[in-house]
N, C-alpha and C positions, 0 to 999 in steps of 0.2 A: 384386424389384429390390434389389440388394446397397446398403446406402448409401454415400455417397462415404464415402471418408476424412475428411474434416473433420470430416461429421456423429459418425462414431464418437468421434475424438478428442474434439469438443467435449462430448461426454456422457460424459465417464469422468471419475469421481469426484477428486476431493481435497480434502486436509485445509488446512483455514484456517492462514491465516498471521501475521495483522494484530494488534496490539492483543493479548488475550489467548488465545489459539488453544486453550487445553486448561488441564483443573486436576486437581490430583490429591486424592484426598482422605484426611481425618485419618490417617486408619491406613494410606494409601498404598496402597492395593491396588486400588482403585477410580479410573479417568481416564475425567473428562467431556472433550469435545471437540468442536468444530464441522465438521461432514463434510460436502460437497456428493453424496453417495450417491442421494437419494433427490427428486435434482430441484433443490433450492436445499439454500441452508446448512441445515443443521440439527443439534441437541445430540445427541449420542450416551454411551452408557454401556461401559465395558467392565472387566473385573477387567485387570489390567495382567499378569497371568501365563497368559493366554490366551482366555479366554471371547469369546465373538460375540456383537463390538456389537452395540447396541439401542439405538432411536430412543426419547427420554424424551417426546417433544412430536410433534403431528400438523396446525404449522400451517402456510398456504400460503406464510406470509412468511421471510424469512430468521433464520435464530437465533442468534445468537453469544454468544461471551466468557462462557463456564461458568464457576461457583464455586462450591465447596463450601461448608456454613457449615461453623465452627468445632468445632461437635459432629458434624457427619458426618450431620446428620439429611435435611436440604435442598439441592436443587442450585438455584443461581440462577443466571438466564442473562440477556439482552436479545434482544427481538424486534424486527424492524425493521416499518415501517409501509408498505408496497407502492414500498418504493423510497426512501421520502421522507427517510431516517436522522433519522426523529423513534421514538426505540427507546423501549418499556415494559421494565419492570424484572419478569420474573417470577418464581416462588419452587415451585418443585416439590418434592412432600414425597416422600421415596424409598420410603417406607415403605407409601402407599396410592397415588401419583400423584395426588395433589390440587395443582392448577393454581391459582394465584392471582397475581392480575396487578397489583403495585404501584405500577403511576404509569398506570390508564388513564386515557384522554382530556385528556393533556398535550401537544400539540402545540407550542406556544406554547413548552415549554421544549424541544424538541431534543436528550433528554439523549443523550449519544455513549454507544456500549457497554461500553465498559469499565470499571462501577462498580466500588467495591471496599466491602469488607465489614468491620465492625470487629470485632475477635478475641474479642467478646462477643456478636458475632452480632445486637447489638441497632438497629445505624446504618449508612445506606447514604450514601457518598459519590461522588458524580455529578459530569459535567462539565454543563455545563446554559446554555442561550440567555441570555443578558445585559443583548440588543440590540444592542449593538456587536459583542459579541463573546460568547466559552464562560468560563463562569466555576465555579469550586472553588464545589461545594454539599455538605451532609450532611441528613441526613432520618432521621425512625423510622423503620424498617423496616416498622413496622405501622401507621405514622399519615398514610402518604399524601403525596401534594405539598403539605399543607396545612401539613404541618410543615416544608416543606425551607427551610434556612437559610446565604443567602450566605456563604462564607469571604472573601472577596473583591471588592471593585469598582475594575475598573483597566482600562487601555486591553486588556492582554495577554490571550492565548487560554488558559485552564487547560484539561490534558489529561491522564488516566491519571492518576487519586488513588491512594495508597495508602498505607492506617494505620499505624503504627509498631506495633511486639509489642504495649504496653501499654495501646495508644489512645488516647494523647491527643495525638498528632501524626498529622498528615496531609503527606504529600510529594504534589508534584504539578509537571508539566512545563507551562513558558506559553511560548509565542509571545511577543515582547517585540517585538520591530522587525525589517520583514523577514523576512528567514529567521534570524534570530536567537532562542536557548530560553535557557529556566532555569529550574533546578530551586529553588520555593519551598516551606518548610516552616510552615505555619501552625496553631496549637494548636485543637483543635476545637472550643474552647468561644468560638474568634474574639476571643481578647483577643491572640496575636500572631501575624508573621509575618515570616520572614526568610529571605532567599534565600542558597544556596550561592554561596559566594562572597564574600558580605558586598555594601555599595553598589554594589561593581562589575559585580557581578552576573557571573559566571565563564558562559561559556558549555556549556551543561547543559542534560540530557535523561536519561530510561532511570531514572527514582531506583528505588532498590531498598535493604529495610531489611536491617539485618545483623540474625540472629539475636534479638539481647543488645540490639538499638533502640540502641542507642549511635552508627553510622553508616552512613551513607548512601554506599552504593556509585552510582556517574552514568559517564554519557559525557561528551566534551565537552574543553573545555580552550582554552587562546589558542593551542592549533598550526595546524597547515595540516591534519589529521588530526586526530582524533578519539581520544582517549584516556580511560583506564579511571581514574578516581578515587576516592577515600573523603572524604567529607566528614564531620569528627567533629563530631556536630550541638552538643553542650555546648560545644567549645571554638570552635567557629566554625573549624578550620581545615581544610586542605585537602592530602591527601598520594598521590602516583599509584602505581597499581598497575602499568601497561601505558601505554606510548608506543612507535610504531613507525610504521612508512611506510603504513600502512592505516587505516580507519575503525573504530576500533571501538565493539561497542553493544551492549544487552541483557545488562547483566550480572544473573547469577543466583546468589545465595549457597548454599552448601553447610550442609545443616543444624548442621553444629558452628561455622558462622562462619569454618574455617578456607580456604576456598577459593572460588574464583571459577569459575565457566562463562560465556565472552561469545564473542560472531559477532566476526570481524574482515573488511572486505570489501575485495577489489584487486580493484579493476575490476572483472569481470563475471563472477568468480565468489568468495567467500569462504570461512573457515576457522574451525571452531570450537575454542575456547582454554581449555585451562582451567591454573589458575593455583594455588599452593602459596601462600598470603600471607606462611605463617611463613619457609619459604626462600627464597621468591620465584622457584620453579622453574615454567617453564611449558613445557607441549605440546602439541602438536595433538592433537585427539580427533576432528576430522572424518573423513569418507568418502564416497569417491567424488567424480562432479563435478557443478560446481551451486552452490546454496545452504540455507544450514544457517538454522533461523529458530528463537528465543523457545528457549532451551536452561533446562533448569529441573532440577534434582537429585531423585532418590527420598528417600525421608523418613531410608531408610538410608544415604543420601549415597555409595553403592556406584555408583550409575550416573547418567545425564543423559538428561533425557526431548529432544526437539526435531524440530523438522520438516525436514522438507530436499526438495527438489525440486532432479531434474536433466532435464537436455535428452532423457533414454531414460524419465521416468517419474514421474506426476505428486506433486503434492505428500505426503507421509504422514508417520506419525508414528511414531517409533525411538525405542528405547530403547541406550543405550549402557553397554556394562560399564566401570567404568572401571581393571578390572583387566587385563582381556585387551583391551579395544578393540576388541570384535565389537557387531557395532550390530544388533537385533533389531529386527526389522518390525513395527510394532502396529497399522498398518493397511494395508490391501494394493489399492490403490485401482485398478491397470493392469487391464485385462478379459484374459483370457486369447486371445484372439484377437489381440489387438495385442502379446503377452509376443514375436511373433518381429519385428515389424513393424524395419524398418532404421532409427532416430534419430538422427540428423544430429547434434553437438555441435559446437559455436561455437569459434572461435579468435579472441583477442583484432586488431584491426584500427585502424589509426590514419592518417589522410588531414588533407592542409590544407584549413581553411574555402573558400569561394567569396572571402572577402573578403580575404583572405592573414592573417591576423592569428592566425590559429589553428590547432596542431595536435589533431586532433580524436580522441576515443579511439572505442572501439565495438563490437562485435562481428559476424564476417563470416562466415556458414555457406554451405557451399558443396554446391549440390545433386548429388545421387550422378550424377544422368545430365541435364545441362544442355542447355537446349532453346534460350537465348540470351536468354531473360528474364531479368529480375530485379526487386525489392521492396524498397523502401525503408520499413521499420519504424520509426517513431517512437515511442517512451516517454510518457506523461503526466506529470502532477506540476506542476510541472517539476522537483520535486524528488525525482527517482527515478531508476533509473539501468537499461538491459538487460540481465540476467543469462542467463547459461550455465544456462539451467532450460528447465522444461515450458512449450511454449506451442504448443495447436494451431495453430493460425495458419498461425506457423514453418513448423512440421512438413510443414502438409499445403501450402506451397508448394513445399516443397524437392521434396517426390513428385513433385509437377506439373514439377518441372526448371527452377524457378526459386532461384536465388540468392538471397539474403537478409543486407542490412546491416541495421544497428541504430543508428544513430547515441547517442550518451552526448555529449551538445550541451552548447553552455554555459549552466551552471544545473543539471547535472547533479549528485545526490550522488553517491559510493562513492568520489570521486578527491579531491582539496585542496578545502579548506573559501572560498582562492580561486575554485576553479573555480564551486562551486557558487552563486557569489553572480554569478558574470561575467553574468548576463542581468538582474540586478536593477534596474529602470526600462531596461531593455532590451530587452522581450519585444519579440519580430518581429522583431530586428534579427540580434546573432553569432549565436542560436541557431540563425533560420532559414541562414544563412550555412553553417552548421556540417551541418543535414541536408542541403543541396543537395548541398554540398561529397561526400558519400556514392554520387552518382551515380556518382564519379570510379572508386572501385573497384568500380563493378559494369563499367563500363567495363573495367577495367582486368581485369577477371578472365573475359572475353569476354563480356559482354552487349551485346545490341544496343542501341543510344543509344535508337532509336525501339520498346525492347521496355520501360520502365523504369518502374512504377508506384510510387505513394507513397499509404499508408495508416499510422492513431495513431487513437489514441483520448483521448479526454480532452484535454489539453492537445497531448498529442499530435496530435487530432484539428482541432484551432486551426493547430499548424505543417502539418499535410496543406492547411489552407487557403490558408494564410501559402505554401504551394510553389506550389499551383496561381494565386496571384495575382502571386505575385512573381518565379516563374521558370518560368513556362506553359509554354516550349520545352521542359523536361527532361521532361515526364511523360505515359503513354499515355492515363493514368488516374488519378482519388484515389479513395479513401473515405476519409469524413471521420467516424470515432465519437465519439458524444454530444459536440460539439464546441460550442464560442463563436466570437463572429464579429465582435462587437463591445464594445473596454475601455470605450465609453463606456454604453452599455445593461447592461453586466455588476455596472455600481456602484446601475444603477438600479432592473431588474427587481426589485420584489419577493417573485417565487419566489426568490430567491438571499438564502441564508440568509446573517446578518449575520458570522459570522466570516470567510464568503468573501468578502464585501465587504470585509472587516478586509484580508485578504491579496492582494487587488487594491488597494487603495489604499497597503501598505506595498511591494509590488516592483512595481504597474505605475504609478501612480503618481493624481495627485490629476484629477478628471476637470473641475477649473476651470483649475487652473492650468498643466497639462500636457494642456489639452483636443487643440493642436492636434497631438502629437507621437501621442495617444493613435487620434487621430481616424486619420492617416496610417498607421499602423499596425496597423487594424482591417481585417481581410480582407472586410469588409463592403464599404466603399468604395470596391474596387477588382474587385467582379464582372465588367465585361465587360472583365475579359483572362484569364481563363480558358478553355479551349481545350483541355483535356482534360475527357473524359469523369466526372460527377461524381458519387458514390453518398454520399448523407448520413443515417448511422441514428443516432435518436436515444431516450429514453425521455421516456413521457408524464411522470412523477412527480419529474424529474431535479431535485433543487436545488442543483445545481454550474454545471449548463449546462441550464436549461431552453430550451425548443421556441419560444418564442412566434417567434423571426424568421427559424424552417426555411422557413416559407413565402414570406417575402421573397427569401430566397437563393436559392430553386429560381428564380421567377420572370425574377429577374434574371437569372440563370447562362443560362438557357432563352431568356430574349429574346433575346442576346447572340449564339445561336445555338447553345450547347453543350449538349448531351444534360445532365440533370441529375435523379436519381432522391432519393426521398426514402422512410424508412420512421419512424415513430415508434411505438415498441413500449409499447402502453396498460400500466399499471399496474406500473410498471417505473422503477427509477431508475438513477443513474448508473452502476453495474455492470452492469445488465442480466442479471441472477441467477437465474432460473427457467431451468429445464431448455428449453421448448419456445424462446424467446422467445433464449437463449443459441445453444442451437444454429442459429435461424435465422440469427441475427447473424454469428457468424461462417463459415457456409455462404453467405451472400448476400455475405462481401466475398472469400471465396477465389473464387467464381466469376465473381462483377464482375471482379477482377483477371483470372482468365483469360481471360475475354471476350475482354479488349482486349490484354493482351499477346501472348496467343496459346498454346495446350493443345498439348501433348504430343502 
């Protein structure tokens, strides 16, 4: 039996994107990378002028965020733990593959994956559990969690450390209030720290050292967008490289210091920049369509490493000349049987919310041979935005002849830094407004009212709830992935690790004082008006949205009288990352959907 399309789509490889996706090493000719090839993430090796990657590691859990040491001897990477993103720090020797794992049986701290390494190879700097919150740590490299020593105690979330050339400064991005960052600079040995900006604390993210340690290239700014800065870390001040109508992020220096590579995003697809400092001459280096991610220079500062996914082909990783502008493939992740398959690409879409208040951005793909269905896609985050890229999902509706919006709701990033904050102590309210609002052009681009499903994941997976309780008439059907159901049980459960309680009590708001707007707004409490058919998958391991009240919701859903299925995928957390356990996930919600809207 041929497997569906989804199944295919959903098992074809790509290259990470988050955090730190790939490193190159000392003498440049060697790129580690995180690949999903071989099942789940995992490190891969490859010489950068051709050779056939190689798996460095053989374990079942996911692996990220490769880094070379400083002498080129070691790759270190972070392991994830069955889901749970409590990551081990481990240190592979290139030379024999001796495996050594430097933070076993640390649960307790949570470190995030993206340590960073001091340019003497001797100190690792982690983000790490606080209790409240993620906080700037430093540690031996060989002396274990025994030695790791706070940089930091303060309300804000520290993310993504990274050493100055000479090491004795650490940059690092925090969560401050809300969706509010900034970039802090504290000396390692914890006698200071001082944030870009100065007291004001400048709105910041992305820190990246110049060369020479003398400044700090960041995103950020008091704009509506997102703009490219240098923070001169001695003189305290602060001077823009790039301001313009988009967001931009990830700035990457050029090994002589003299130049910038950064992502800029419009809407739901974006542009990779790179920038002249001394003349201030800039130009596009992207290609194709899609999204460009983590752009990084060769050691000869002659080309730009980066990832890019578009809507014809999944994530991978390029290399770009930056003389000629031909972008070379470094890893080739499409399976040859799908290189003809027909890929749909998204055109930008914009509709008024349900509540009038809002014109809403998004993206609208239109299936090649329409059956009169349609799919309502939701985003997670909520601070994240739908791009004109790879998503099976998509894909394998549009085959089935179903249409496909995406709603980009308020609270979304890639648009105005207003926008993105519009749902803050908001949540349930304009956002869900905004994806209802999305029905209007499936309507309007001939779907049948009574053919129109809605499926998210993650937060997304919350507003899939938030439709089906608060506007039951528009939908045939939901699925709801690794989803929340209730702001008041979300501040409580103790599987729900404490930064995400940090950031439900800064945008959704306090669960004494704002109990009862909290309580009204929990799709928990409003189960029997639900009325479409309901598919809820979740992971056993999840600490963003753990399982404990899938059981309640089915029940309810079910008494009520509406069909309500449930799956919770063991040993699995909120990505749901394993080959077998991915693919089922998403083959059980393209087929749930067609169930009820109706097949081809």
């Amino acid at each position: 039996m041929t497997p569906a399309l989804i199944e295919r789509l959903a098992a074809v490889p790509e290259a990470y994107v988050d955090a730190r996706p790939w490193s190159l090493s000392p003498d440049g000719r060697a790129l580690a990378f995180a690949w999903r090839r071989d099942g789940d993430w995992h490190v891969y090796l490859t010489d950068l002028y051709g050779a056939e990657p190689r798996r460095v590691e053989s374990f079942d859990d996911a692996c990220l965020c490769p880094l070379f040491s400083p002498d080129g001897a070691f790759l270190y990477f972070a392991r994830d733990d069955r889901g749970t993103e409590c990551y081990d720090v481990y240190r592979y020797t290139l030379a024999d593959g001796t495996l050594v794992n430097l933070l076993p049986d640390t649960p307790e701290l949570a470190p995030a994956p993206d340590f960073a390494l001091s340019p003497d190879g001797r100190t690792l700097a982690v983000s790490v559990n606080h209790g409240q919150s993620q906080a700037a740590a430093v540690m031996p490299v060989d002396g274990g969690a025994s030695g790791l020593r706070m940089l930091t105690d303060h309300w804000y979330n520290d993310w993504s450390p990274v050493f100055s050339p000479d090491g004795r400064l650490l940059a690092f991005a925090s969560d401050t209030h809300g969706q509010d960052s900034a970039v802090f600079v504290a000396t390692v040995d914890g006698t200071g720290l001082q944030a870009v900006g100065g007291e004001a604390m400048l709105q910041a993210r992305d820190p990246a050292w110049s060369p020479d340690g003398r400044l700090l290239a960041f995103c950020g700014g008091p704009d509506q967008h997102e703009a490219i800065g240098l923070y001169d870390v001695a003189a305290g001040l602060t001077s823009w490289v790039w301001r313009g109508d988009g967001n931009a992020h990830a700035p990457a220096w050029s090994p002589d210091g003299r130049a910038l590579a950064f992502v800029v995003d419009d809407g739901p697809e974006n542009s990779l920049r790179h920038v002249d400092l001394a003349s201030g001459a800039e130009r596009a280096i992207d290609f194709g369509p899609g999204n460009h991610y983590r752009p990084g220079f060769t050691r000869d500062g002659a080309g730009v490493i980066c990832t890019h996914s578009g809507p014809g082909g999944p994530t991978d990783l390029f290399l770009i000349d930056l003389a000629s502008g031909d972008a070379r493939r470094l890893t080739d992740s499409l399976p040859a049987d799908l290189a003809g398959h027909h890929f749909v690409s998204g055109i930008p879409a914009v509709w008024t919310s349900r509540d009038r208040l809002a014109e809403v951005p998004g993206l609208f793909c239109a299936a090649p041979r329409p059956t009169g269905a349609g799919v309502v896609i939701i985003h997670g985050g909520p601070t994240w935005h739908h791009s004109n890229e790879w998503d099976p999902v998509r894909q394998a509706l549009l085959d089935a002849g179903c249409h496909v919006v995406h709603p980009n709701y308020r609270g979304s990033d890639g648009y105005t830094r207003r926008w993105q904050l519009a749902n803050r102590y908001l949540l349930g309210q304009g956002e869900a407004q905004d994806c209802a609002g999305a029905v209007d052009v499936l309507v309007a681009e001939g779907c049948d009212p009574a053919r129109i499903a809605v499926t998210g994941r993650s937060h997304g997976g919350y507003l899939t709830m938030q439709m089906v309780t608060q506007f039951p008439e528009l939908w045939a059907c939901g699925v709801a992935g690794v989803p929340f159901f209730d702001h008041i049980d979300a501040q409580l459960d103790p599987a729900v690790r404490g930064d995400l309680v940090w950031w439900d009590v800064e945008n959704c708001g306090d669960i004494h004082a704002d109990r009862a707007r909290l309580e009204y707004y929990s799709p928990i409490n409003h189960l029997e008006r639900v009325k479409a058919p309901l598919l809820i998958l979740a992971a056993a391991c999840d600490p963003r949205c753990p399982t404990r009240q899938i059981d309640t919701v089915v029940e309810r859903v079910r008494a009520a009288g509406t069909p309500c299925e449930a799956m919770i995928y063991p040993d699995e957390g909120h990505e749901i990352s394993s080959l077998e356990h991915r693919v089922d996930y998403e083959r059980r919600t393209v087929e749930f959907i067609l169930e009820h809207v109706g097949r081809r």
